[in-house]
C-alpha positions as CSV (number, residue, x, y, z in Angstrom):
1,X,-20.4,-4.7,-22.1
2,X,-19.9,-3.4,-18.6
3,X,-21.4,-0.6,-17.2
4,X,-18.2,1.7,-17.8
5,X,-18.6,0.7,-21.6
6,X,-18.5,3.4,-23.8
7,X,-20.7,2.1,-26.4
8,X,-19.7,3.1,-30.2
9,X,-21.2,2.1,-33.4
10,X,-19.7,2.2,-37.0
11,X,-20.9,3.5,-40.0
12,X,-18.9,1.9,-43.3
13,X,-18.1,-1.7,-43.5
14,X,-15.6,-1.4,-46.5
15,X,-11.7,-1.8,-46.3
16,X,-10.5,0.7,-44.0
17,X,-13.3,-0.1,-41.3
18,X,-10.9,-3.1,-40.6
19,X,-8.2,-1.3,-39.5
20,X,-10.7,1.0,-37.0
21,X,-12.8,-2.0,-35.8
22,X,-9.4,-4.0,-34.9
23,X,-8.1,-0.5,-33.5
24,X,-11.6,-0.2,-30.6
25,X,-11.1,-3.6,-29.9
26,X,-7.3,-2.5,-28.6
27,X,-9.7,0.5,-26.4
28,X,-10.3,-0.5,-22.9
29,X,-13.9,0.5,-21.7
30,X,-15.0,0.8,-25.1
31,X,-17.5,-1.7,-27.2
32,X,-18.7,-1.4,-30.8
33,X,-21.9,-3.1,-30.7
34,X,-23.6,-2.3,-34.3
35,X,-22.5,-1.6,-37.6
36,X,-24.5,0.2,-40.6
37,X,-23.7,-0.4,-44.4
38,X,-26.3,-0.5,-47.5
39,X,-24.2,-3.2,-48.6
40,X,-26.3,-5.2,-46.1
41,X,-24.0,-8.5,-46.9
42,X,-20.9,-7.0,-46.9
43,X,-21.9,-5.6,-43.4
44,X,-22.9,-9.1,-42.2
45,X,-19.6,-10.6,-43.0
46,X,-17.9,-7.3,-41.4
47,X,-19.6,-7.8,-38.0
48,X,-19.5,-11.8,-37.8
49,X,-15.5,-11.8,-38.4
50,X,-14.9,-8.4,-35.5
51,X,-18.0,-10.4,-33.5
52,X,-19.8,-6.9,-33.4
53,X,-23.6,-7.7,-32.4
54,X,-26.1,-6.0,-34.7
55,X,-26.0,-4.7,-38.1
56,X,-28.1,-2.4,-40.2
57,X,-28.8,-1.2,-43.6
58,X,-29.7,2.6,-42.4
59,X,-27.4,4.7,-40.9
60,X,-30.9,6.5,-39.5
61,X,-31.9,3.3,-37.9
62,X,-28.8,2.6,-36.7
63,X,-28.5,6.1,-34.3
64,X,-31.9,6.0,-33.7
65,X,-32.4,2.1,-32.3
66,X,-29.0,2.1,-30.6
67,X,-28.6,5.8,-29.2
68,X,-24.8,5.5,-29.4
69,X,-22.0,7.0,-27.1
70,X,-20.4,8.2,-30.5
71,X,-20.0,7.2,-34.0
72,X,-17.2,6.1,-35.9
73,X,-17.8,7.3,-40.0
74,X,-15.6,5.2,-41.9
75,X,-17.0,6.0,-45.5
76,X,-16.0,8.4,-48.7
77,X,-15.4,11.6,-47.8
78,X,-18.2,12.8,-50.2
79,X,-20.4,11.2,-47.5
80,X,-19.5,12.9,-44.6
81,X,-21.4,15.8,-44.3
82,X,-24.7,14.2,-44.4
83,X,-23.5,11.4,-42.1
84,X,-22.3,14.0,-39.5
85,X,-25.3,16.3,-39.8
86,X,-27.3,12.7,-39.5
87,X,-25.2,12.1,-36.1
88,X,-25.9,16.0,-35.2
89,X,-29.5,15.7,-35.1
90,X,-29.3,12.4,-33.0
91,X,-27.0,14.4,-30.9
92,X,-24.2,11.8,-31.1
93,X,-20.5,12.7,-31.2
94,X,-18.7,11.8,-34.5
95,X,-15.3,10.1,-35.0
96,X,-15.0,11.0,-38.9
97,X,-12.4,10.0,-41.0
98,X,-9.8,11.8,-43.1
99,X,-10.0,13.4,-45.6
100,X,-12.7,15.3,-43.8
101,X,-14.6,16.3,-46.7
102,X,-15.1,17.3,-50.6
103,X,-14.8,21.0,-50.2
104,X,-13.4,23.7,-47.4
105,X,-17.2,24.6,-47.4
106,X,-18.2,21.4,-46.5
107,X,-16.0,21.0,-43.2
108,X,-17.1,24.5,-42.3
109,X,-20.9,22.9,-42.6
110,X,-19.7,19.7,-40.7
111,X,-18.3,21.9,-38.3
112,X,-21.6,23.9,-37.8
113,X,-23.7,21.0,-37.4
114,X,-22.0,19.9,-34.4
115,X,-21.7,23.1,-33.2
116,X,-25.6,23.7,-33.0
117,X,-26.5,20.5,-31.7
118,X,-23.6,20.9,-28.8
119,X,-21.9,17.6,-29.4
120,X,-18.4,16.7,-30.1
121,X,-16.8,16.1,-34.1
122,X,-13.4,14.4,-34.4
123,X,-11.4,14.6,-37.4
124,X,-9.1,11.4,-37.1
125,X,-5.6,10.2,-38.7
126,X,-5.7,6.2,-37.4
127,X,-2.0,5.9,-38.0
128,X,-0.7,8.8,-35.5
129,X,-2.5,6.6,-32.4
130,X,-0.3,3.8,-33.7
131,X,2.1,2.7,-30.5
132,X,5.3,3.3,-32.2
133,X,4.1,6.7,-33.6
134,X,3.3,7.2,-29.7
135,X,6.1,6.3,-28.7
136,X,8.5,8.4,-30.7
137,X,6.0,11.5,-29.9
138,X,7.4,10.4,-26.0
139,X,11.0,10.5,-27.2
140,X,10.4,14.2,-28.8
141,X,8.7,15.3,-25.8
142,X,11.5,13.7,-23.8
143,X,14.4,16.2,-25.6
144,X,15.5,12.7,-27.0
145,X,16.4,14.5,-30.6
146,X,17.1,17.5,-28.9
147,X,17.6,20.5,-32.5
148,X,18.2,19.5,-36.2
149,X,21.6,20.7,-37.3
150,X,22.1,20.8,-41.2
151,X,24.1,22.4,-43.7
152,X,22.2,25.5,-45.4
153,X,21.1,23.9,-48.6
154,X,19.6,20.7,-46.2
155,X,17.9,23.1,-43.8
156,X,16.8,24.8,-46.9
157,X,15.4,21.9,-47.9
158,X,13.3,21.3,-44.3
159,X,11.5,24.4,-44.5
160,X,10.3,24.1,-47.2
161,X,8.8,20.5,-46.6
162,X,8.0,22.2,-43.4
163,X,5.7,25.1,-45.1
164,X,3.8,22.4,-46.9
165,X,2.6,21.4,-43.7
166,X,1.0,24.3,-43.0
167,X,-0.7,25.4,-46.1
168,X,2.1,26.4,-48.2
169,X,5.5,28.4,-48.0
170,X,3.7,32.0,-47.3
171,X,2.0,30.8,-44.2
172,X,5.6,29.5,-42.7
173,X,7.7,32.0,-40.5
174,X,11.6,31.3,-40.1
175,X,13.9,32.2,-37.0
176,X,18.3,32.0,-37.2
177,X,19.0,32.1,-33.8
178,X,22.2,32.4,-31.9
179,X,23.7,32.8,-28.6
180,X,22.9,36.6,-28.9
181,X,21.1,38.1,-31.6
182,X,18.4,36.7,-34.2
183,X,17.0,37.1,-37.9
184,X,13.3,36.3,-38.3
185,X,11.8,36.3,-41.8
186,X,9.5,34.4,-43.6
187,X,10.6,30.9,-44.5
188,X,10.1,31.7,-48.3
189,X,12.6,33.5,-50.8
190,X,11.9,36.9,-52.6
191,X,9.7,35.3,-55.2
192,X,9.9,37.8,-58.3
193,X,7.7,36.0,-60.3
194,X,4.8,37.8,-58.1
195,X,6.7,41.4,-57.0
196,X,4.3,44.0,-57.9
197,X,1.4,41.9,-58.4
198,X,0.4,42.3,-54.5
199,X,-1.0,38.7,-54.4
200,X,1.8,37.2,-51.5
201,X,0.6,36.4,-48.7
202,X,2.0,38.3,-46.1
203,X,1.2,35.3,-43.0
204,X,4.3,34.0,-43.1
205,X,6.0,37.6,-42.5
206,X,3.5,38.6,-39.4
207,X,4.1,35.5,-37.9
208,X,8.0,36.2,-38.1
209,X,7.3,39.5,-36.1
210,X,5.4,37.5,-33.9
211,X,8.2,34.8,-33.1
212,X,10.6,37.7,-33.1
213,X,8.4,39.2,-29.8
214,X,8.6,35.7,-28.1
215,X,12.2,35.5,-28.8
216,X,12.6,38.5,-26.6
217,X,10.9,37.2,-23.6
218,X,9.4,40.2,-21.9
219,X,6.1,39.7,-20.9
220,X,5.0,42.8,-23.0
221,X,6.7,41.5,-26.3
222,X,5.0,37.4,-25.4
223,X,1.8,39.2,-24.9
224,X,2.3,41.0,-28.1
225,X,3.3,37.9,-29.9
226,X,0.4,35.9,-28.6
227,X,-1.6,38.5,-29.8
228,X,-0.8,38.3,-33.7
229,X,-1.2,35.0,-33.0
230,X,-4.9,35.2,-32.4
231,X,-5.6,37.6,-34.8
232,X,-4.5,35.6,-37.8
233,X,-6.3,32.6,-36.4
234,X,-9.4,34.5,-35.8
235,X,-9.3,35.7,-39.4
236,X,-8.5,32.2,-40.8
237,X,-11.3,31.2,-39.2
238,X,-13.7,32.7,-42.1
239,X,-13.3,30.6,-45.3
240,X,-13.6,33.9,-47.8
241,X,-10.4,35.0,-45.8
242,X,-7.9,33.5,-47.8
243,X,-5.1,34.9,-50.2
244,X,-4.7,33.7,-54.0
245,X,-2.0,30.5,-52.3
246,X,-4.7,29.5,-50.9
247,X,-7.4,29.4,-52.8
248,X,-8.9,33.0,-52.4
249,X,-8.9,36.1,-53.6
250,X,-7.1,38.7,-51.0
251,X,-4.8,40.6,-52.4
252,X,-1.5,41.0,-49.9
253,X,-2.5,44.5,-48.6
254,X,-6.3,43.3,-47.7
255,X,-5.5,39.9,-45.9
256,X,-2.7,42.2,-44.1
257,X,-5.3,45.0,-42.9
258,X,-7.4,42.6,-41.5
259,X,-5.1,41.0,-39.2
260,X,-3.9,44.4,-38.2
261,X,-7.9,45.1,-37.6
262,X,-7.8,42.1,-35.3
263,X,-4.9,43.4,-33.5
264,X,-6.4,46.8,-32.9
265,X,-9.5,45.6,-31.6
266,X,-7.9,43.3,-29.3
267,X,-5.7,46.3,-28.1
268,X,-8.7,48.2,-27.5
């Protein structure tokens, strides 16, 4: 390892840690030099055939003898929130796997952790870094694909595979826009399965106003649009603020009031 090295260790020997230790060795200026499993065999046969140094039983041991420059976590995502509060208090970044945990409660935790002991936590998907993912992200950024032009029913279709993206159809916001004027509504239909109930979420219709004020391009209508925009991620970013879609219990009128308080404190 030369003194540019980043040095990394592992924790997880099993499957998909074959796919992460051939992936480092692709790194330039990075080394993984120890690997920690309780299936101490297992994490023998891991680190002769990826030549990895040193291997450990304890994932303790292994932070505390090594004193990393990060950690890779490639176990069950029941796991990860002790391992990254382990990695915390060592005051090592974390590379953790998807999923990133059990519960929504959980990642807040993981989150928390790192955010106490001032070090770095990186929720990772292996394949996006894969070159010819890469390189089609270049193409898109590039104009390559330039818009998607469908029939109704096939555009239909895409925003609607679009909203699950994003949490479901009542956080996705729609634009139809032409050479002169433009509709924005949410992406979702009328749903009357729910009308009267007051249990939509009403996201996906703020977030239409707020593409609507960047769609004008004044810089008092982009200022107001990046405004909503902060509000509903400031009030996404407490887990109890969620509507019944997602897993809460706001009806539409209280997630909507809360976002509006956002806005009118940020307005002053």
């Amino acid at each position: 390892m030369n003194s540019r090295s980043l040095k990394g260790v592992m924790i997880g020997a099993g499957y998909f840690a074959g796919f992460q230790a051939e992936g480092w060795q692709r790194v330039p200026g990075v080394e993984i030099v120890a690997v920690a499993d309780p299936l101490i065999d297992r994490a023998r046969e891991f680190t002769e055939r990826w030549r990895i140094p040193r291997v450990y039983a304890g994932a303790d041991e292994l932070l505390r003898n090594e004193q990393p420059d990060f950690v890779d976590i490639v176990t069950r995502p029941d796991s990860h929130l002790p391992l990254v509060e382990l990695a915390a208090s060592h005051h090592t970044p974390a590379i953790c796997q998807k999923p990133m945990a059990a519960t929504w409660e959980e990642c807040a935790e993981m989150v928390e952790h790192c955010r106490r002991a001032n070090v770095r936590l990186l929720i990772h998907e292996n394949w996006r870094w894969q070159a010819w993912y890469r390189e089609i992200r270049k193409l898109i950024d590039a104009g390559l694909f330039g818009r998607i032009v469908t029939e109704n029913m096939f555009g239909d279709i895409l925003s609607d595979l679009a909203g699950g993206l994003v949490g479901g159809m009542g956080m996705a916001p729609s634009a139809d826009v032409g050479d002169q004027h433009a509709v924005f509504q949410p992406a979702h239909g009328s749903a009357p399965d729910i009308a009267g109930k007051r249990i939509a979420n009403p996201v996906a219709a703020i977030l239409s106003v707020a593409m609507m004020l960047e769609w004008l391009d004044t810089a008092q209508t982009k200022r107001g649009g990046a405004m909503i925009h902060r509000a509903v991620a400031q009030v996404f970013s407490r887990p109890e603020c969620r509507t019944r879609d997602l897993g809460g219990s706001l009806s539409t009128v209280e997630m909507g009031d809360l976002i509006a308080g956002r806005i009118a404190e940020a307005s002053g």
